[in-house]
Phi, psi and omega in degrees: 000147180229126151293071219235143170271164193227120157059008165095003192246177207274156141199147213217095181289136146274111181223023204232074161251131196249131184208197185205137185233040196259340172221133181314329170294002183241011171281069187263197204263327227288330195257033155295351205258130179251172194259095213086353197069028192235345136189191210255018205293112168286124169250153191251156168158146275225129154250130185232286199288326195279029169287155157089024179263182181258171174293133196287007138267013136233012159184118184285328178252328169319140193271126166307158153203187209296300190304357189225052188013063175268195201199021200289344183260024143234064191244121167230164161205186151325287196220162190279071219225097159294118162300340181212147143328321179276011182229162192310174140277125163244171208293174156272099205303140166314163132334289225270300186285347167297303159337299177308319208286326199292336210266291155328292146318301166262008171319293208298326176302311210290302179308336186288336193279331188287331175306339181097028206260163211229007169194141164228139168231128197270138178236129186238050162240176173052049156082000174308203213290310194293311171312291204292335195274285178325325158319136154266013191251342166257330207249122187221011181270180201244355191269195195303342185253025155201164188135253199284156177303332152283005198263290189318334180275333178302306169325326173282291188331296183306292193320338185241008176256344109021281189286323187272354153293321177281308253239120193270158194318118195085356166302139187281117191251109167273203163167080172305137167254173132269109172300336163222192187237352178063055167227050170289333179318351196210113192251023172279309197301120161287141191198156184240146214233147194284005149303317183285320170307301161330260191332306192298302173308307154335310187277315162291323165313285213311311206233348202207036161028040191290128167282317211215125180256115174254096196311117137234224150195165186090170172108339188262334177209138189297330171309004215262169185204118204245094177305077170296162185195167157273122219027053189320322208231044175253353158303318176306323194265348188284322168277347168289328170302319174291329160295328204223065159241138188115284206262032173076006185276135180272166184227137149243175169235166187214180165077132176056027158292026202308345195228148169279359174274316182273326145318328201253334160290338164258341134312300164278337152270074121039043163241010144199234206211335176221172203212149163203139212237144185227261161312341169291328199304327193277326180253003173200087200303325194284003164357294173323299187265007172277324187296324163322288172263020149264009200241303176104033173247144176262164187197157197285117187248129120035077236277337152306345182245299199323301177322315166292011176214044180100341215250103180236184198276316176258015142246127157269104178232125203295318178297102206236101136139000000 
């Protein structure tokens, strides 16, 4: 879900479903279908060293394996890096599979624009693949993807100059980061930091025509150690928003958003440009008109819903409940 302003007013988008176009079978009619009527977005993205676990409601860390329909010989990464004890080693990818993945990224583009999806976002947080090459707390390799900071980034850069060859012009290019690796308690650790997220978000507004920056942090090493709060991580994006003003690029934020009143406050102090909601969604499908009406906004309901709190095609009462 996104919080995004309009005209300077609260409005409370639903635009967020994750689904994968990596095989021609999941290229189904379904995802021609938007969430609200207000578009269609697919995110795409790589789970590598942390693959090949079971599901995390029944175990967040336990490693899958072949008898319990896991992959473990085939989990890569950047360099031969356990995200955990409890997760695989994975090999070190080649050339030849950097090549495969780039080969595959568009495919996975070309089926998604046939689906018909109105924005993609690549996402390159929370330890997937595009996050391990760019970490230096994953990427320990010496060739062209790893070492120096333009080296370690490169991969990602190709992936969205990738997508913006397939795409037509104006088309929306999202790119979620981790803005940190959360592991400053300990500055011996190579990591990647929100100076580098800076730097790195500029380099996308700026040179790689990115529209919408999506903030986060974390995900890449079990060390990382995370102060949670209510709206822990809108300082990252607020200074990442402060990096890349001018060039027309949106910055949004996530983690501990719970209310439409602590949303529509980070909005109006200008610390980021979009609120995007996820998991409240899971406990409350009905999000939207609850954040409406804390807000004291009107918004379109479902004329099957509507009805029962006033609301018909010749009546509007602002007031839903």
């Amino acid at each position: 879900m996104n919080v995004a302003r309009s005209d300077r007013q609260s409005v409370c988008h639903v635009v967020s479903f994750c689904s994968c176009l990596l095989r021609h079978t999941n290229q189904q009619p379904w995802l021609v279908c938007c969430w609200l009527e207000l578009a269609r977005p697919i995110g795409c993205r790589a789970a590598i060293r942390k693959a090949s676990t079971v599901a995390p409601w029944v175990d967040r860390k336990a490693a899958a394996r072949d008898y319990s329909e896991g992959w473990p010989s085939n989990v890569i990464g950047p360099s031969p890096e356990l995200y955990s004890a409890a997760t695989i080693t994975p090999r070190e990818a080649t050339l030849q599979d950097i090549e495969k993945f780039k080969q595959d990224w568009v495919s996975a583009v070309r089926r998604a624009l046939k689906a018909g999806v109105d924005v993609i976002e690549v996402h390159a947080a929370h330890g997937y693949l595009l996050h391990e090459f760019y970490s230096p707390s994953s990427n320990h390799r010496t060739d062209a993807y790893g070492g120096s900071f333009t080296n370690r980034v490169r991969l990602l850069i190709e992936t969205i100059d990738l997508l913006r060859a397939e795409v037509p012009s104006g088309f929306p290019i999202m790119v979620r980061i981790s803005a940190t690796d959360y592991l400053e308690w300990d500055p011996s650790l190579p990591q990647f930091t929100l100076d580098d997220a800076v730097r790195l978000c500029k380099l996308l507004a700026e040179e790689h025509g990115v529209h919408f920056i999506d903030v986060s942090g974390g995900g890449l090493d079990a060390r990382q150690k995370i102060k949670s709060a209510p709206g822990y991580q809108t300082p990252l994006a607020e200074a990442i928003r402060k990096a890349v003003q001018g060039t027309g690029c949106l910055v949004g934020t996530v983690g501990e958003i719970t209310s439409g009143t602590q949303a529509q406050g980070i909005l109006e102090e200008e610390k980021a440009d979009a609120v995007l909601v996820g998991r409240a969604f899971l406990k409350n499908p009905s999000l939207v008109w609850s954040w409406a009406d804390e807000l004291d906004v009107d918004i379109h309901v479902a004329s099957q819903y509507g009805w029962g709190f006033g609301m018909t095609r010749t009546h509007r009462h602002k007031r839903h409940g």
